[in-house]
PyMOL Python script that loads the backbone (N, CA, C, O; Angstrom):
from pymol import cmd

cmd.read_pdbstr("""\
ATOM      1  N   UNK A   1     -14.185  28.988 -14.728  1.00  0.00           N
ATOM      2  CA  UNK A   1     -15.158  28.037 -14.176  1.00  0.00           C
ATOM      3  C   UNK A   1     -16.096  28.757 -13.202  1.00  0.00           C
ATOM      4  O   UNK A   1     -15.497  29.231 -12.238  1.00  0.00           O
ATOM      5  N   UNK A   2     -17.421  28.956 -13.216  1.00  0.00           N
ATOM      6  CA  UNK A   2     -18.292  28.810 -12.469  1.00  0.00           C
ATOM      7  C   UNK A   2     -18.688  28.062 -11.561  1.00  0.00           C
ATOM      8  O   UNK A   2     -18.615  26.834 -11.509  1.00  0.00           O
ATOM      9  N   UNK A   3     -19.224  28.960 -10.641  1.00  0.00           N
ATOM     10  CA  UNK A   3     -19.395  27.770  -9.021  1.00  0.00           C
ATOM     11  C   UNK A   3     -19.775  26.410  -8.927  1.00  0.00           C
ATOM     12  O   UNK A   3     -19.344  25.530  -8.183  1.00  0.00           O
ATOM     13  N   UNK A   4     -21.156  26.359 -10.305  1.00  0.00           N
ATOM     14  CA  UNK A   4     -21.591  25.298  -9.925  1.00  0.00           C
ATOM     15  C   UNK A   4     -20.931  24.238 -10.242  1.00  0.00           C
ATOM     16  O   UNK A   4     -21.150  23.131  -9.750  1.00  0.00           O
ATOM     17  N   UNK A   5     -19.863  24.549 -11.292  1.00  0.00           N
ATOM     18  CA  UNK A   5     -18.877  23.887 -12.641  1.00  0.00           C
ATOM     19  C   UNK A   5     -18.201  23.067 -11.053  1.00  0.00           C
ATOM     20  O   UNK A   5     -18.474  21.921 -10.698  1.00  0.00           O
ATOM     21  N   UNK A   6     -17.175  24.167 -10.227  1.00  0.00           N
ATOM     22  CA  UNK A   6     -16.703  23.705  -9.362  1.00  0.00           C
ATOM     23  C   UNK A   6     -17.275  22.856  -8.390  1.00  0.00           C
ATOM     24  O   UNK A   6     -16.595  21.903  -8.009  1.00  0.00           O
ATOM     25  N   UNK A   7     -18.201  22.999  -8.004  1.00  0.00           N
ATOM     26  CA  UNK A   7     -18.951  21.948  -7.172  1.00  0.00           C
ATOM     27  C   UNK A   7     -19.197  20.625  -7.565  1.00  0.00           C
ATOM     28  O   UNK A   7     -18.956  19.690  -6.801  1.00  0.00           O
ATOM     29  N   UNK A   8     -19.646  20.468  -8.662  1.00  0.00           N
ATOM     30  CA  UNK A   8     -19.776  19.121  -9.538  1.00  0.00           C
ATOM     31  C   UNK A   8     -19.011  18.923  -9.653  1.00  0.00           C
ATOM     32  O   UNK A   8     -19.128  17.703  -9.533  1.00  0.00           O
ATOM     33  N   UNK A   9     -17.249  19.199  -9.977  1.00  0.00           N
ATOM     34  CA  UNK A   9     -16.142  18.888 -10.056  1.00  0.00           C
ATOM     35  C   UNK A   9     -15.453  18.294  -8.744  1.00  0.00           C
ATOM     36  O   UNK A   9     -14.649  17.365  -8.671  1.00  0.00           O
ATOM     37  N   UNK A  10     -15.892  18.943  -7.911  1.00  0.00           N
ATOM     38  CA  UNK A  10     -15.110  19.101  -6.900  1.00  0.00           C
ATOM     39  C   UNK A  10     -16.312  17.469  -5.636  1.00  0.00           C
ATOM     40  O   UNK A  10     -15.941  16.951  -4.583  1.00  0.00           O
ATOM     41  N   UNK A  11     -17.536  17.230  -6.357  1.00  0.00           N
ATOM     42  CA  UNK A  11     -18.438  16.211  -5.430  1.00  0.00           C
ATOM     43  C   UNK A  11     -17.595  14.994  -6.572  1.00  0.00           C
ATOM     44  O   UNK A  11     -17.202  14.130  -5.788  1.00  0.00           O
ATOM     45  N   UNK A  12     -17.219  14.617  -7.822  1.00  0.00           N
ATOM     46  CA  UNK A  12     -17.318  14.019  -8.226  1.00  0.00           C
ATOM     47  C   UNK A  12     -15.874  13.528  -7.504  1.00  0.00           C
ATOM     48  O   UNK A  12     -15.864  12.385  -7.048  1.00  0.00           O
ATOM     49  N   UNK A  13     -14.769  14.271  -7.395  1.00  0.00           N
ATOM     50  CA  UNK A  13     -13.931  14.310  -7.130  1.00  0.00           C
ATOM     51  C   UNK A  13     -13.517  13.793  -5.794  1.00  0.00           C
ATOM     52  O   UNK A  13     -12.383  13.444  -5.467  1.00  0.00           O
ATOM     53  N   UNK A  14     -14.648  13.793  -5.038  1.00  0.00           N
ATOM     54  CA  UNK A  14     -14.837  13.025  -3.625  1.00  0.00           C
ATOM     55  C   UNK A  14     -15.329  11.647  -3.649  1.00  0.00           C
ATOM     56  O   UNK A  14     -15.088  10.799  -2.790  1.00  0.00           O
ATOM     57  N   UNK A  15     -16.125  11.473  -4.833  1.00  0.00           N
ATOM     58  CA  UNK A  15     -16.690  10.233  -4.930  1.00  0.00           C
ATOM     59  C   UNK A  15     -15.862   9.470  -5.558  1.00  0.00           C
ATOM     60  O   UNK A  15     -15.821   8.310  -5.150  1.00  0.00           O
ATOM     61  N   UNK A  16     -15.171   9.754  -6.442  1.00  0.00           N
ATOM     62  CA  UNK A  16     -13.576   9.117  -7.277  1.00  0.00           C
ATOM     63  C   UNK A  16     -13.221   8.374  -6.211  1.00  0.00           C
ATOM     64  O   UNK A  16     -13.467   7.217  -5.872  1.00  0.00           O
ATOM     65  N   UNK A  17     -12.200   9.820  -5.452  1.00  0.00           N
ATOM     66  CA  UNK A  17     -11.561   9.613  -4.363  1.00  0.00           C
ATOM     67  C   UNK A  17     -11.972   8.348  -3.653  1.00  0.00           C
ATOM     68  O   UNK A  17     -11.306   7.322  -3.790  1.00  0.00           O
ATOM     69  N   UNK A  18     -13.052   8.391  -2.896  1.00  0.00           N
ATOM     70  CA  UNK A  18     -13.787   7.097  -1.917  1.00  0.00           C
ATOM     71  C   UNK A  18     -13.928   6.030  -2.775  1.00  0.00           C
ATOM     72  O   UNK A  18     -13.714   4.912  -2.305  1.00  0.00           O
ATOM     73  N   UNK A  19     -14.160   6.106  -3.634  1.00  0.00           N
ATOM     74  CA  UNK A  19     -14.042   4.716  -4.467  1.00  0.00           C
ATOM     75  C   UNK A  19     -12.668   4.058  -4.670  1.00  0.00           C
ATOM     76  O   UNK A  19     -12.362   2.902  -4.381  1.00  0.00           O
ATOM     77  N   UNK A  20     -11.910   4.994  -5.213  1.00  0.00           N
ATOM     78  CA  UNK A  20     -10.720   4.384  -5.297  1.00  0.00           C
ATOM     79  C   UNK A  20      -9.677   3.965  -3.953  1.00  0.00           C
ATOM     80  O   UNK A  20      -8.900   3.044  -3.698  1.00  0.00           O
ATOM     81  N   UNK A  21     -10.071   4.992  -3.395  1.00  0.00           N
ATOM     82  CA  UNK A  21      -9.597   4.492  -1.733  1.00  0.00           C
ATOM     83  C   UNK A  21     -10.049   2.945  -1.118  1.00  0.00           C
ATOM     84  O   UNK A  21      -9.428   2.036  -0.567  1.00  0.00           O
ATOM     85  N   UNK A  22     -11.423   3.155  -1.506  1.00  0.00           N
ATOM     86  CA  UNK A  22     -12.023   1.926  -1.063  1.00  0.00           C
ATOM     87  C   UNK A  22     -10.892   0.357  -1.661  1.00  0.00           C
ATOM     88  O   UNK A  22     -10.254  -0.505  -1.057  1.00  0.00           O
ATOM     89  N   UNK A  23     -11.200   0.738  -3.417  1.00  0.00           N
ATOM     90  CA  UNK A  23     -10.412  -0.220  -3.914  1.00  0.00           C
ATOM     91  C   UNK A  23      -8.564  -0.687  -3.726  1.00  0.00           C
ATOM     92  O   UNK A  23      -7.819  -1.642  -3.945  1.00  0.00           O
ATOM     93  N   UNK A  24      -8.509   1.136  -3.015  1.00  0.00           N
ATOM     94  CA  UNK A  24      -6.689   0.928  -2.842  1.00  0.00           C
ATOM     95  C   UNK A  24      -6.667   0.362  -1.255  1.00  0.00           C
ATOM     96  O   UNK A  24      -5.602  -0.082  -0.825  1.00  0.00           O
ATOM     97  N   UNK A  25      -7.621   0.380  -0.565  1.00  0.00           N
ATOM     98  CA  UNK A  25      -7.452  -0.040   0.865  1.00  0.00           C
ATOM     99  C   UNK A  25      -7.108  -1.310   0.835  1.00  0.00           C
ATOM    100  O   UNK A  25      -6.254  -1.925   1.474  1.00  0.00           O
ATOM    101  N   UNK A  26      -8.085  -1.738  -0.217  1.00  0.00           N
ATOM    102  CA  UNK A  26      -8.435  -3.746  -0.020  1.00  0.00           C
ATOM    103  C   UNK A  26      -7.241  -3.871  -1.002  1.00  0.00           C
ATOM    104  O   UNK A  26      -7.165  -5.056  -1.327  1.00  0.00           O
ATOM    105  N   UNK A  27      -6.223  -3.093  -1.641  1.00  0.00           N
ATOM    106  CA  UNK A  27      -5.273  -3.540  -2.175  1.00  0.00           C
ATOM    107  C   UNK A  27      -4.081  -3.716  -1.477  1.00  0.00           C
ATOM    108  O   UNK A  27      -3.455  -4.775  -1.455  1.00  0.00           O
ATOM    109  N   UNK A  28      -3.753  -2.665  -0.894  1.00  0.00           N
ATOM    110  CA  UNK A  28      -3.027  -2.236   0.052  1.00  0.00           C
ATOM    111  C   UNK A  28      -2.533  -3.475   1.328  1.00  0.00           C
ATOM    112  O   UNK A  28      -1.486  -4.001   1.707  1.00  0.00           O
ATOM    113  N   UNK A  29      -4.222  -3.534   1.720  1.00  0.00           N
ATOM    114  CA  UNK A  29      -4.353  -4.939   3.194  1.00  0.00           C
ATOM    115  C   UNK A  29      -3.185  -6.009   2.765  1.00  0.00           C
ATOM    116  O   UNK A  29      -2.361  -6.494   3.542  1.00  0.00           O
ATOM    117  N   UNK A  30      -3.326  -6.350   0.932  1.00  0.00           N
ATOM    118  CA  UNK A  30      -3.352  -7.787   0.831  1.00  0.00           C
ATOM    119  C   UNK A  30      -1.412  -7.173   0.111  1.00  0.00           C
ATOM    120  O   UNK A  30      -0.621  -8.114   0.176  1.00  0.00           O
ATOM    121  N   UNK A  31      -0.969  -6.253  -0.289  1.00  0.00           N
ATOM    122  CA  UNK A  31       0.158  -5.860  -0.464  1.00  0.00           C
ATOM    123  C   UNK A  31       1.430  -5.742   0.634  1.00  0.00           C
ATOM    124  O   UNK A  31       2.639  -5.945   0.522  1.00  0.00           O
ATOM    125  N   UNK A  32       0.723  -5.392   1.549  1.00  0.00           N
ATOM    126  CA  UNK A  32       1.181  -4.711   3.312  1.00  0.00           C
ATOM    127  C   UNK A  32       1.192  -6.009   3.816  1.00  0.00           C
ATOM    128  O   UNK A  32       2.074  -6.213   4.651  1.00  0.00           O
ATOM    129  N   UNK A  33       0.360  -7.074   3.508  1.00  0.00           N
ATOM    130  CA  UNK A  33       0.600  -8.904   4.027  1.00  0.00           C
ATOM    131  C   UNK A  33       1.862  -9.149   3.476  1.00  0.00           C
ATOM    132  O   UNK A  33       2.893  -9.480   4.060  1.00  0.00           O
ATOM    133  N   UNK A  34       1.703  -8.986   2.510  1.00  0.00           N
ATOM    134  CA  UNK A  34       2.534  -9.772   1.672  1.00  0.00           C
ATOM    135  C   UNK A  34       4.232  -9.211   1.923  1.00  0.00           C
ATOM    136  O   UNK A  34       5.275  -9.852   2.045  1.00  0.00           O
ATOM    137  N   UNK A  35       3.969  -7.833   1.932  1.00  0.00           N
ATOM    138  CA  UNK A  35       5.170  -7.160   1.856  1.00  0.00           C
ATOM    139  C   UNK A  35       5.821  -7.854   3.315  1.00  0.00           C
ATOM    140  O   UNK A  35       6.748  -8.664   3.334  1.00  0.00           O
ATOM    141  N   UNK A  36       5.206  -7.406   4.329  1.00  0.00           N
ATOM    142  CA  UNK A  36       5.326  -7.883   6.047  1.00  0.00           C
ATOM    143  C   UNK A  36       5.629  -9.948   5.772  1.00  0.00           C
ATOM    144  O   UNK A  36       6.682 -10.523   6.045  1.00  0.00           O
ATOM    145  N   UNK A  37       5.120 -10.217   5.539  1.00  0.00           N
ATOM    146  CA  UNK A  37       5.548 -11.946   5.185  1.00  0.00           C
ATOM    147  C   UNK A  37       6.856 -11.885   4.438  1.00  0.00           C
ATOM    148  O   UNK A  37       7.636 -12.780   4.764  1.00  0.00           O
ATOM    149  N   UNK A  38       7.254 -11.112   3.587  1.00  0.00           N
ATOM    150  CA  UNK A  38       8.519 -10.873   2.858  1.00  0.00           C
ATOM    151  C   UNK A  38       9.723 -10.548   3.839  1.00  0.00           C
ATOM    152  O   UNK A  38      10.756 -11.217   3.866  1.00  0.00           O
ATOM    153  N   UNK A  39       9.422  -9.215   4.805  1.00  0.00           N
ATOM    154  CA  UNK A  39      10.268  -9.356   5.641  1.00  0.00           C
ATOM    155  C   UNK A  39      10.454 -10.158   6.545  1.00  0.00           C
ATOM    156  O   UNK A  39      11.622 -10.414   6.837  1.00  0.00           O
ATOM    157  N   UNK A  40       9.848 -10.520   6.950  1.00  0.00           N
ATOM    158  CA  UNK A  40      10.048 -11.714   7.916  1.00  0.00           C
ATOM    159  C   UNK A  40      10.750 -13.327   7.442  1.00  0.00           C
ATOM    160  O   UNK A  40      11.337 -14.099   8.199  1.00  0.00           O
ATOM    161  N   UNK A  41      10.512 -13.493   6.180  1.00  0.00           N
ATOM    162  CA  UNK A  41      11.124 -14.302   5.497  1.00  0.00           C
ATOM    163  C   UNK A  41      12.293 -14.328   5.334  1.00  0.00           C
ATOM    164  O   UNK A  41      13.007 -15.279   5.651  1.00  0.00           O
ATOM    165  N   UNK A  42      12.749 -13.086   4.713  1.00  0.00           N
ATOM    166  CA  UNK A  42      14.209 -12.406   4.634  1.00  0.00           C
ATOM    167  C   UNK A  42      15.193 -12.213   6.253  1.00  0.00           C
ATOM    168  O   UNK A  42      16.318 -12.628   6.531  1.00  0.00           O
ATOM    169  N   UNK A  43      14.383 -11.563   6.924  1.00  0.00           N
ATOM    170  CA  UNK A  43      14.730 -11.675   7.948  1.00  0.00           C
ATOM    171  C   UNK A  43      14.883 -12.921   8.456  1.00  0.00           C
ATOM    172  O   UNK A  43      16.061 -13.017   8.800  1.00  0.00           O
ATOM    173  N   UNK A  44      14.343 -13.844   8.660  1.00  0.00           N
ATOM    174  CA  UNK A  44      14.471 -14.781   9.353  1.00  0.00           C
ATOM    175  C   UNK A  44      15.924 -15.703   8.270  1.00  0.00           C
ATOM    176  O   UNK A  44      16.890 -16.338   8.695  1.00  0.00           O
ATOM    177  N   UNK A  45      15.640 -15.500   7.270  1.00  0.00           N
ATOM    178  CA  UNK A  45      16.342 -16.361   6.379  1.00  0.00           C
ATOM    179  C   UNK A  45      17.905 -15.936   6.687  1.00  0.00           C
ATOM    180  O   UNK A  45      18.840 -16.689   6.961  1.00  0.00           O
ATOM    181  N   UNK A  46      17.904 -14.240   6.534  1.00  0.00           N
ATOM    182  CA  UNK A  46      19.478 -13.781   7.370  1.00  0.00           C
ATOM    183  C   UNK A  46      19.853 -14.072   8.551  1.00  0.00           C
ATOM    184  O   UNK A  46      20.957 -14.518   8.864  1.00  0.00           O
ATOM    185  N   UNK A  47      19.032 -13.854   9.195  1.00  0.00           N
ATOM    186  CA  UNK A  47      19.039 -14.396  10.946  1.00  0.00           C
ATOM    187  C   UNK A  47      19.819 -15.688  10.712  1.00  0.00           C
ATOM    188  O   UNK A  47      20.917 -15.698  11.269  1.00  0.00           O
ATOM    189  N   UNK A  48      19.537 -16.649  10.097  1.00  0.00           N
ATOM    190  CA  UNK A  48      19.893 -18.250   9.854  1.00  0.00           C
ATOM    191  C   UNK A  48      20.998 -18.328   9.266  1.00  0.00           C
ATOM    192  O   UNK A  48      21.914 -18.998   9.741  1.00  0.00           O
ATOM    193  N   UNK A  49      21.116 -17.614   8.055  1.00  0.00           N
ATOM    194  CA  UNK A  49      22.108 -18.141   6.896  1.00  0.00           C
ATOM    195  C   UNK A  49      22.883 -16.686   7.290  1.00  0.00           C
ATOM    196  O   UNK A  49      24.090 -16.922   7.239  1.00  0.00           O
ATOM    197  N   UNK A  50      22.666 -15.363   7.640  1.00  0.00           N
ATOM    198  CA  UNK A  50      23.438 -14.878   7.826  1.00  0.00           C
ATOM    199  C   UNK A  50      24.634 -14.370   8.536  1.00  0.00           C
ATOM    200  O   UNK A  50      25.555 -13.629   8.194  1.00  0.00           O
ATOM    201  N   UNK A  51      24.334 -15.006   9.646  1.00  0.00           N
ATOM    202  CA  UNK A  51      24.927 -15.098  10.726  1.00  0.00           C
ATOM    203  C   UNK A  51      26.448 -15.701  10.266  1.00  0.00           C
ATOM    204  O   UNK A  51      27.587 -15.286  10.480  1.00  0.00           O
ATOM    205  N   UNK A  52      25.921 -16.871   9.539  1.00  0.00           N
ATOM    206  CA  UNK A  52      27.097 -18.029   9.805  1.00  0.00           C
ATOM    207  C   UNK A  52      28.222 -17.247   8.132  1.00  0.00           C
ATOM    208  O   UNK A  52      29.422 -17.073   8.342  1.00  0.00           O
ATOM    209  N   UNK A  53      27.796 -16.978   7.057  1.00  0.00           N
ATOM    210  CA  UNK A  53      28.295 -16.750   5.539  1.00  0.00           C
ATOM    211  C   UNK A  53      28.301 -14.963   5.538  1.00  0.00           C
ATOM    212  O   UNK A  53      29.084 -14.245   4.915  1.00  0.00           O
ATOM    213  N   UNK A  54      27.178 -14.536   6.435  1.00  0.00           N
ATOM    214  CA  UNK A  54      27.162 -13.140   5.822  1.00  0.00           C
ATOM    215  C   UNK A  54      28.719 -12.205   6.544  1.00  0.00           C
ATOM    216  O   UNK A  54      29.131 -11.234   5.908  1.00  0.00           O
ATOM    217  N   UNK A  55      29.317 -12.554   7.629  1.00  0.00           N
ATOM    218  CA  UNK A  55      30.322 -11.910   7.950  1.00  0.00           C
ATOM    219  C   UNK A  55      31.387 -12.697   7.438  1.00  0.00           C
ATOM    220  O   UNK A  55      31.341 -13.921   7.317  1.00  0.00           O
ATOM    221  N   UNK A  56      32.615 -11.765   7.057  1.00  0.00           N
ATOM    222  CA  UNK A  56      33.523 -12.056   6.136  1.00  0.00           C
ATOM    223  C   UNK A  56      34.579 -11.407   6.937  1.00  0.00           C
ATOM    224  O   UNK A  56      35.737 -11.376   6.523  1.00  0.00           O
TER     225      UNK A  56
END
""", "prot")
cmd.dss("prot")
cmd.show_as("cartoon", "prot")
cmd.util.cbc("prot")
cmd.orient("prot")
């Protein structure tokens, strides 16, 4: 590969990058909610129910 080969490879490769970042950020926000609402659910749900059934 030649320089310029690499350069065009290597700008496109930044612009991928930022794009898909862009699109994995705003995926991420609404995954990282969801995930965080999950624990807290769970958590809270053991907190409640586990206390009293989960020790044996």
């Amino acid at each position: 590969m030649n320089k310029t080969t690499k350069l065009v490879f290597f700008v496109v490769l930044i612009v991928v990058g930022l794009v898909a970042f862009k699109f994995l950020a705003g995926m991420l926000r609404n995954i990282l909610f969801i995930a965080v609402a999950a624990v807290l659910v769970i958590g809270a749900y053991r907190f409640v129910f586990g206390s009293k059934a989960g020790k044996k």
